[in-house]
FIVO-846246 format. One record per atom (N, C-alpha, C, O, CB): x, y, z; residue in one letter. Coordinates in steps of 0.05 Angstrom, whole numbers, padded with zeros to 5 digits, always signed. Glycine has a CB too. Layout:
REM FIVO-846246
XYZA ...
This chain:
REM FIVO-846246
-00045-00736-00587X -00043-00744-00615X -00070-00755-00625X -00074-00755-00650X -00021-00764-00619X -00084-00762-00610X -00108-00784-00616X -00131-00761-00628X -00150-00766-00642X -00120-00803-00582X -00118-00724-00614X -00144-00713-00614X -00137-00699-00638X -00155-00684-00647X -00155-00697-00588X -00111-00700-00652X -00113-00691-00685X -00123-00707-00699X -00131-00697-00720X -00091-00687-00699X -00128-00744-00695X -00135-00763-00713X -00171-00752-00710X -00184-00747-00730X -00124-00801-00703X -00179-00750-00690X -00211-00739-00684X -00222-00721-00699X -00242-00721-00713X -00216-00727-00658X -00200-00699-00693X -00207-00669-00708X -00204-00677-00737X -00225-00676-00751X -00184-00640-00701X -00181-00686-00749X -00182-00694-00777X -00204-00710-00793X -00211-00710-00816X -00161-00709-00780X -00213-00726-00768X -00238-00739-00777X -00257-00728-00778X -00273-00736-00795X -00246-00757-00766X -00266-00706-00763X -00281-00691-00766X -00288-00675-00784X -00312-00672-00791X -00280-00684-00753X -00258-00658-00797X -00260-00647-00823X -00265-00666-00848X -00275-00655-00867X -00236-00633-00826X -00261-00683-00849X -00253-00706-00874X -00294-00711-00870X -00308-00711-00889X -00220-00744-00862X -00305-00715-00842X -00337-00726-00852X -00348-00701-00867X -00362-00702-00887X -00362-00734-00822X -00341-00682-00858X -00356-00657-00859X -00347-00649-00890X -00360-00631-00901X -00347-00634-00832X -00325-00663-00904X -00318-00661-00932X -00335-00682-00948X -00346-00675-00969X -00287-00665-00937X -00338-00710-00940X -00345-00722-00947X -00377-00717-00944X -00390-00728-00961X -00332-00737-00940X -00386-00707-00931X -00415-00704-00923X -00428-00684-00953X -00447-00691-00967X -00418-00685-00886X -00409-00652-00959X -00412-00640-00971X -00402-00648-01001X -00399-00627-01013X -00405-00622-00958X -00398-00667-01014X -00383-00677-01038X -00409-00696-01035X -00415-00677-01021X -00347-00690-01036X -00422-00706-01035X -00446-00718-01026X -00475-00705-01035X -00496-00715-01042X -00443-00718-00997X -00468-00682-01031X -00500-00664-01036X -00483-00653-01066X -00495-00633-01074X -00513-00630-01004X -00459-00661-01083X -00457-00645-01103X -00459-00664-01124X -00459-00687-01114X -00435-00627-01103X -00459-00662-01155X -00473-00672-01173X -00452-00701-01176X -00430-00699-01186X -00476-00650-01199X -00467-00732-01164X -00455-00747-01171X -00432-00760-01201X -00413-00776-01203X -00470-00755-01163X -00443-00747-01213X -00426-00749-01241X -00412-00725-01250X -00416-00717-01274X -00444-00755-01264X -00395-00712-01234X -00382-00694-01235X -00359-00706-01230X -00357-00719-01209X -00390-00674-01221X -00340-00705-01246X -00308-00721-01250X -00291-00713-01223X -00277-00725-01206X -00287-00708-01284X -00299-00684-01228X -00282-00671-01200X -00295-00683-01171X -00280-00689-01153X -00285-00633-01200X -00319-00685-01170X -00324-00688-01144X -00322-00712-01135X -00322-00720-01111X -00345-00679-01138X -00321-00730-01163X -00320-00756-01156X -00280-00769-01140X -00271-00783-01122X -00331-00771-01190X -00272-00752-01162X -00240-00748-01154X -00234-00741-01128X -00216-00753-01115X -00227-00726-01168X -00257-00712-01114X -00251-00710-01090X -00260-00729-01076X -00241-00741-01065X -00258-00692-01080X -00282-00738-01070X -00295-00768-01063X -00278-00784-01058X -00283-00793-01036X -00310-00783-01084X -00260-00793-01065X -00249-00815-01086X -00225-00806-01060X -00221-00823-01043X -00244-00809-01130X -00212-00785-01058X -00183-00777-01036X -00189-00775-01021X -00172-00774-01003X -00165-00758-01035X -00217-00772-01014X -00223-00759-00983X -00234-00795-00964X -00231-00804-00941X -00260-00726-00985X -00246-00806-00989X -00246-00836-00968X -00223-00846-00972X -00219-00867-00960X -00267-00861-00974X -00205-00837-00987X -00175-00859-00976X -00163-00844-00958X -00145-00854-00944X -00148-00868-01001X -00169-00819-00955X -00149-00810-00931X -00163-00814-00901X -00149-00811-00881X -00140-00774-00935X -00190-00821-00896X -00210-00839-00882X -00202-00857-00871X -00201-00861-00847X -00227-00850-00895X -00192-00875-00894X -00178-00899-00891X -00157-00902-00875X -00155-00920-00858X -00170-00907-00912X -00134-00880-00880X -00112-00871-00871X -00110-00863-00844X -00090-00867-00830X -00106-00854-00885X -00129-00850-00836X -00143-00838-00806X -00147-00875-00796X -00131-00889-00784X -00184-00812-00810X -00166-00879-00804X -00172-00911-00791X -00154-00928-00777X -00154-00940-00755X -00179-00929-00811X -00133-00924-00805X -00110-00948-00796X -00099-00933-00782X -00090-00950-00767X -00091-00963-00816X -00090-00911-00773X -00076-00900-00758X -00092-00899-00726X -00081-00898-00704X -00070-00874-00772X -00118-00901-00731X -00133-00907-00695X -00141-00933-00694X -00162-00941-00684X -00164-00888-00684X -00125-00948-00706X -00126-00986-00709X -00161-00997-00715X -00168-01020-00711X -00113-01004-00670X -00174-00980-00722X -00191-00996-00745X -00196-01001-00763X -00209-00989-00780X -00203-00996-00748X -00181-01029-00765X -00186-01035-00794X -00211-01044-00807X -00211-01050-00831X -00171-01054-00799X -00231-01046-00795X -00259-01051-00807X -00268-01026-00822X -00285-01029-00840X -00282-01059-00785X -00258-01001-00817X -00266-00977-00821X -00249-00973-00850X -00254-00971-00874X -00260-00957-00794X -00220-00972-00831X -00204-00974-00844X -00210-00986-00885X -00208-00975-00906X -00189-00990-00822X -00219-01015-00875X -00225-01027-00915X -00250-01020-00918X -00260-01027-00939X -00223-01065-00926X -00264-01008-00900X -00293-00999-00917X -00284-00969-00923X -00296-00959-00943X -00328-01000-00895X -00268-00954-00913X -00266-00924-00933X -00244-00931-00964X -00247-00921-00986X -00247-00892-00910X -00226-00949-00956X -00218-00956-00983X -00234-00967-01002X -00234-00957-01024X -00200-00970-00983X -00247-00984-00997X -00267-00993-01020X -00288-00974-01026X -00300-00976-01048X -00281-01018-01014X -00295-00954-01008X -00303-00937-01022X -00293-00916-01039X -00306-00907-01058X -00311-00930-01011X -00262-00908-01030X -00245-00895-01049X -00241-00897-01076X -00239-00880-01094X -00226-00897-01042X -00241-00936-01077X -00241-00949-01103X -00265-00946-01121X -00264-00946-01146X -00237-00976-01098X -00289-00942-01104X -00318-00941-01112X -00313-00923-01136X -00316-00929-01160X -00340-00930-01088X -00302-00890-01121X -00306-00867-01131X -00288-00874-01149X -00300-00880-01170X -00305-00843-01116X -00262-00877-01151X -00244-00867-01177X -00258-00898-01191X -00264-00886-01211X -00200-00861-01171X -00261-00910-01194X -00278-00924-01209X -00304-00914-01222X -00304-00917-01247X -00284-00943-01196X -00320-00906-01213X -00334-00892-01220X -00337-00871-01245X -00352-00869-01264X -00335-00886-01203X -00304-00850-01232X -00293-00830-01251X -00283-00848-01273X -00278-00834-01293X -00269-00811-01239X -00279-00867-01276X -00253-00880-01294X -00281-00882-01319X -00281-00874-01342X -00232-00920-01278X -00302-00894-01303X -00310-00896-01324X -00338-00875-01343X -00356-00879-01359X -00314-00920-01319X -00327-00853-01330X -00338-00826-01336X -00317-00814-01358X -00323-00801-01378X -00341-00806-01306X -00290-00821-01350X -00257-00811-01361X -00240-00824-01359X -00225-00820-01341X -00243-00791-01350X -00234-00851-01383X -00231-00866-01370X -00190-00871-01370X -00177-00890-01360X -00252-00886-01380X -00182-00849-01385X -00156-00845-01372X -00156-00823-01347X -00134-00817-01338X -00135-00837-01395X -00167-00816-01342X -00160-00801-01326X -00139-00801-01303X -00143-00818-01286X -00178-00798-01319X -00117-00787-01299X -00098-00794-01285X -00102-00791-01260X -00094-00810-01246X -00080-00784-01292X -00112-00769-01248X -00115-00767-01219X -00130-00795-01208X -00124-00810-01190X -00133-00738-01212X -00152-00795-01226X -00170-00820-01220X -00145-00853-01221X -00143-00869-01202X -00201-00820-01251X -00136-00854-01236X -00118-00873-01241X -00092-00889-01217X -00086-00913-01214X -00107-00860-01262X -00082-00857-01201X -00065-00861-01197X -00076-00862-01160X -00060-00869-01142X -00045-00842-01213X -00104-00855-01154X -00112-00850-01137X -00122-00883-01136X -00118-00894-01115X -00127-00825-01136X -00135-00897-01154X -00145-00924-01154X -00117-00939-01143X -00118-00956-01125X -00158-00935-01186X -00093-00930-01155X -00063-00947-01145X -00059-00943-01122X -00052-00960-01105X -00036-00939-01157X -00062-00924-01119X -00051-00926-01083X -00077-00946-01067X -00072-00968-01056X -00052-00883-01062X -00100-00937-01069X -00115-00957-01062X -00114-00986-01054X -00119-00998-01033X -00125-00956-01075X -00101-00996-01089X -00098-01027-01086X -00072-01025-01076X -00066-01048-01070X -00101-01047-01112X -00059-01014-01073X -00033-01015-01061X -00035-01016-01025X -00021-01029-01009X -00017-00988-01073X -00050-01001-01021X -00055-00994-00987X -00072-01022-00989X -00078-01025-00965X -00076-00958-00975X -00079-01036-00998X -00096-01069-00991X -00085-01088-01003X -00096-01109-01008X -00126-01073-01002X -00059-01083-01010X -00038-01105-01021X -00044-01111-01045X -00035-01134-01049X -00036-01130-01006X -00055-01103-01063X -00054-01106-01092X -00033-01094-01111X -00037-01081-01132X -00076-01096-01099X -00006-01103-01100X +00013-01091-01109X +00012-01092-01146X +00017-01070-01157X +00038-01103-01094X +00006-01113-01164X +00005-01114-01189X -00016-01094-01193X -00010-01074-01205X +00000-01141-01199X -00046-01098-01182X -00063-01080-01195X -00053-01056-01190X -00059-01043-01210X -00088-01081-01188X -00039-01038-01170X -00035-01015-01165X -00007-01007-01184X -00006-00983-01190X -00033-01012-01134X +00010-01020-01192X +00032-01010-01214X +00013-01017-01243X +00020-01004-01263X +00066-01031-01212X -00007-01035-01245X -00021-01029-01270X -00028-01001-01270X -00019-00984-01286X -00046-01046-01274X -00048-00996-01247X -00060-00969-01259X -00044-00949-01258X -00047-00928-01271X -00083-00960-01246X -00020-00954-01240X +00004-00926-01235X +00010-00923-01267X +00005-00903-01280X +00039-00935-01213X +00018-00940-01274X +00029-00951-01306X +00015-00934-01329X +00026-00922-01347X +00019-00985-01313X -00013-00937-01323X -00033-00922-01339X -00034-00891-01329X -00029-00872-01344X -00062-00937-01337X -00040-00889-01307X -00040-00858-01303X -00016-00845-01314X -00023-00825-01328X -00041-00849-01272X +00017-00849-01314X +00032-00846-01324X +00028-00841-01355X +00027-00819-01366X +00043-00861-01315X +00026-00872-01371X +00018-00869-01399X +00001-00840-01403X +00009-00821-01417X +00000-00895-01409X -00024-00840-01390X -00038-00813-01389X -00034-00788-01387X -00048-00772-01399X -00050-00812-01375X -00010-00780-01370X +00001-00764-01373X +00039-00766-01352X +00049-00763-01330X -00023-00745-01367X +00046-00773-01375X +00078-00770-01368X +00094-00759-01349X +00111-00768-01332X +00087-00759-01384X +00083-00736-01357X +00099-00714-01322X +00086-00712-01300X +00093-00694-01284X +00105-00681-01323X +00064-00730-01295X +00051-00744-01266X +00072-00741-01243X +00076-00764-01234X +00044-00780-01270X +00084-00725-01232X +00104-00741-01223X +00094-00752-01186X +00110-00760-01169X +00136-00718-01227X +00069-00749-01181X +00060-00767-01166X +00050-00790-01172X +00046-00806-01154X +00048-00759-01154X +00044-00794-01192X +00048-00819-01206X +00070-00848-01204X +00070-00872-01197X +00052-00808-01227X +00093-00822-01218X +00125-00835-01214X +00125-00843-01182X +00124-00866-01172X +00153-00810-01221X +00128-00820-01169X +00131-00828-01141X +00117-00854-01130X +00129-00868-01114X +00123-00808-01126X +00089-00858-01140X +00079-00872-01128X +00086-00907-01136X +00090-00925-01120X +00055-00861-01128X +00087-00910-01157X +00106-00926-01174X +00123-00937-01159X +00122-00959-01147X +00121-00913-01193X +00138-00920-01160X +00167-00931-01140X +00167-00944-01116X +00179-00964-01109X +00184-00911-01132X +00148-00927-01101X +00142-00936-01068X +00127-00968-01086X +00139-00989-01082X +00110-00906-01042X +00105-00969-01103X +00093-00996-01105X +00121-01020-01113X +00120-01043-01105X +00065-00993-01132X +00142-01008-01129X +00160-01027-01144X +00176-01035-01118X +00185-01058-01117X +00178-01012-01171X +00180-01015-01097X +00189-01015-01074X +00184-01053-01059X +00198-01073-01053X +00170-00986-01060X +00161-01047-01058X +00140-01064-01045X +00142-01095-01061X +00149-01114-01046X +00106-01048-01049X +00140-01098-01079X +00145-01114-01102X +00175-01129-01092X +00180-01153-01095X +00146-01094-01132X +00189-01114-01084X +00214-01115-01079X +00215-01147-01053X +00223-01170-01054X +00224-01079-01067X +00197-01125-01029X +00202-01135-01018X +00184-01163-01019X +00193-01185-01012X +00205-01121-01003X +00164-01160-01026X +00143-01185-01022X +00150-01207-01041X +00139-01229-01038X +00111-01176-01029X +00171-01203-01063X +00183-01228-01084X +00208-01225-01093X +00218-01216-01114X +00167-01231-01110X +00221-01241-01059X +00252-01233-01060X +00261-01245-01087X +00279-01233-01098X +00272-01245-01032X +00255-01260-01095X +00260-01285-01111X +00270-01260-01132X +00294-01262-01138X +00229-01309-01120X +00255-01235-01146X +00261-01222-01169X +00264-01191-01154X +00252-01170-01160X +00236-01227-01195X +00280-01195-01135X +00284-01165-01113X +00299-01138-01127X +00295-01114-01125X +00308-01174-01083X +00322-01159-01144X +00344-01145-01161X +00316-01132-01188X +00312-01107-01188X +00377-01177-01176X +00301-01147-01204X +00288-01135-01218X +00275-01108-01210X +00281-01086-01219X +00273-01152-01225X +00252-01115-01189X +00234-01096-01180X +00247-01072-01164X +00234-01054-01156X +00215-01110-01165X +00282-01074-01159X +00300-01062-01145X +00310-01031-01171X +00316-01008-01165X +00328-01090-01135X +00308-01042-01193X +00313-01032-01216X +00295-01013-01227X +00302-00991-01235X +00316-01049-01230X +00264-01025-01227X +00250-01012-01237X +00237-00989-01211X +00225-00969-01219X +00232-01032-01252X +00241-00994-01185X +00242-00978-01170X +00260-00962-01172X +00249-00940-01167X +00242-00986-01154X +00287-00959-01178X +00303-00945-01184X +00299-00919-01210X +00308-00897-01205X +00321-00963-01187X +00289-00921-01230X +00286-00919-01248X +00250-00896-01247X +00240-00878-01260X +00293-00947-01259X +00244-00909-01229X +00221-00897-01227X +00224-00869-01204X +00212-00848-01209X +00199-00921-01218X +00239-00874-01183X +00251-00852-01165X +00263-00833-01175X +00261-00811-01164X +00269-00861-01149X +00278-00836-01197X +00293-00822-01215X +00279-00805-01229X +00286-00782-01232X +00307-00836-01230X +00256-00815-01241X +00240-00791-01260X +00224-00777-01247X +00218-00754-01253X +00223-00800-01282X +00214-00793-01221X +00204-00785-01196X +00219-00757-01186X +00205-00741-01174X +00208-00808-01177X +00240-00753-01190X +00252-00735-01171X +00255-00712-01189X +00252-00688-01182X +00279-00745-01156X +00265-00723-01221X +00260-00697-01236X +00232-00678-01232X +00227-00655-01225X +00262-00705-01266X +00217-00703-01243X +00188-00683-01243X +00182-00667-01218X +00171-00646-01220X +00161-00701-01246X +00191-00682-01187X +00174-00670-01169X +00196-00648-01174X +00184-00627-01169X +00165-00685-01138X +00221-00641-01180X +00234-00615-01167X +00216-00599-01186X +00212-00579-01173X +00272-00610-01170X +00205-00597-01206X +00186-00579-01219X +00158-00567-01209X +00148-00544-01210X +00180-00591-01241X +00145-00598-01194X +00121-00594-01186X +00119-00582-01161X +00135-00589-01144X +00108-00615-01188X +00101-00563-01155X +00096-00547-01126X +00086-00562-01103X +00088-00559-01079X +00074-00525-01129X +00072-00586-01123X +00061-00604-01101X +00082-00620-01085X +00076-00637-01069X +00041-00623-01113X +00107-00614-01091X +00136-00632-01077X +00145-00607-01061X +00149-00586-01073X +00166-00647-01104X +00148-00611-01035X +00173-00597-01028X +00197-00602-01031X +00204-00621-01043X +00175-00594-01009X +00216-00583-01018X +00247-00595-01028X +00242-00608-00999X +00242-00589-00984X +00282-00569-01036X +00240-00623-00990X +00247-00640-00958X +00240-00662-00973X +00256-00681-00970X +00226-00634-00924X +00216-00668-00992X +00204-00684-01002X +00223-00698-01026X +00223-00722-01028X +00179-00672-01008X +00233-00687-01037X +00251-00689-01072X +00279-00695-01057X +00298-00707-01068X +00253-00650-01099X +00280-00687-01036X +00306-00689-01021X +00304-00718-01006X +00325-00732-01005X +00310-00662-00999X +00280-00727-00993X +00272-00757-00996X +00276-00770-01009X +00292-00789-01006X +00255-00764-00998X +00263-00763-01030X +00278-00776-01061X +00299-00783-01056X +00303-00805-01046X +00284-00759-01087X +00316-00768-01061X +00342-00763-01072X +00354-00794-01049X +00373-00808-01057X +00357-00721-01064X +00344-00798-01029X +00361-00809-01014X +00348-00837-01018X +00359-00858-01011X +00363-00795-00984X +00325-00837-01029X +00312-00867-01032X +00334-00880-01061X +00342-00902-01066X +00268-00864-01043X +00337-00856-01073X +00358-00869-01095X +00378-00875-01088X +00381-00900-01090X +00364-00856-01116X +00397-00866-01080X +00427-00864-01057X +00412-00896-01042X +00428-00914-01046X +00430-00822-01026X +00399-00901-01034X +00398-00927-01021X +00388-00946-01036X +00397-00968-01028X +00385-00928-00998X +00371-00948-01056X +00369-00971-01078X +00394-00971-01097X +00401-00992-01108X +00342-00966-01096X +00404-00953-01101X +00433-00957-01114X +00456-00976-01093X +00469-00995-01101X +00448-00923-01120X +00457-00970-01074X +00477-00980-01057X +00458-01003-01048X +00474-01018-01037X +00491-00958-01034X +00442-01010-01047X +00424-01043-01046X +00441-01058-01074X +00459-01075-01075X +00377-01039-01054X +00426-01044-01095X +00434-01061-01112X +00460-01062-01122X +00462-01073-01144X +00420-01060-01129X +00487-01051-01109X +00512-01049-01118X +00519-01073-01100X +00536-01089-01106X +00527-01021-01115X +00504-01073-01076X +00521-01105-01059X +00506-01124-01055X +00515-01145-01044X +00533-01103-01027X 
């Protein structure tokens, strides 16, 4: 298993290396930039370095920061900055910008999704308002699941996830 986290890393430098030699103020490349060090990040934490680990996220943040303020709704950029602060516990900043990428464009529905997983989180980290953030997670899964059954980027295994994250925040918040 260790030698797919290697190989993946290998493809991801060799992306990152080439996004690098292309025109820094290019929205798109910055966007790619911007996914390819959070999924860096993702590799990291998964071979337990976390030093690596918060230096490709903050660079992730670098880039869609960067874009934001090249475009500055931009949604991919927006919703890619949320997961970010979300993967470093910035649960408020990451439903802000989810919030905005959404406003930006509505039928995001990785957006929604991502929302939910953050309202998710919210949930758990401030039992105190669990029933609130239990709701708006709910609510967000829901539009979540419309949009993704449209979008290609969802499989049905994926929308069918869905489907069951709602079936269990409903029955949370019924008892």
């Amino acid at each position: 298993r260790l030698e797919k986290y290697d190989e993946a890393r290998q493809r991801l430098e060799e992306a990152r290396s080439a996004t690098g030699q292309a025109d820094p103020l290019d929205p798109q490349v910055l966007a790619l930039r911007g996914y390819v060090a959070q999924t860096m990040a993702q590799v990291a934490r998964a071979q337990g370095n976390t030093a690596e680990e918060r230096r490709y996220f903050q660079e992730a943040a670098r880039m869609f920061q960067n874009l934001l303020r090249l475009e500055p709704d931009d949604p991919s950029a927006l919703n890619g900055l949320g997961t970010v602060q979300a993967e470093l516990g910035n649960l408020d900043a990451a439903i802000a910008s989810y919030l905005r990428a959404i406003q930006s464009a509505p039928g995001y529905a990785a957006a929604h999704h991502d929302l939910a997983i953050a309202y998710e989180g919210k949930m758990r980290a401030d039992p105190e308002n669990a029933r609130k953030w239990g709701e708006l997670a709910l609510g967000a899964w829901q539009r979540a699941q419309r949009l993704a059954a449209k979008d290609p980027g969802f499989t049905a295994e994926a929308v069918a996830a869905i489907g069951a994250r709602i079936v269990w925040l409903q029955s949370s918040l019924a008892g």
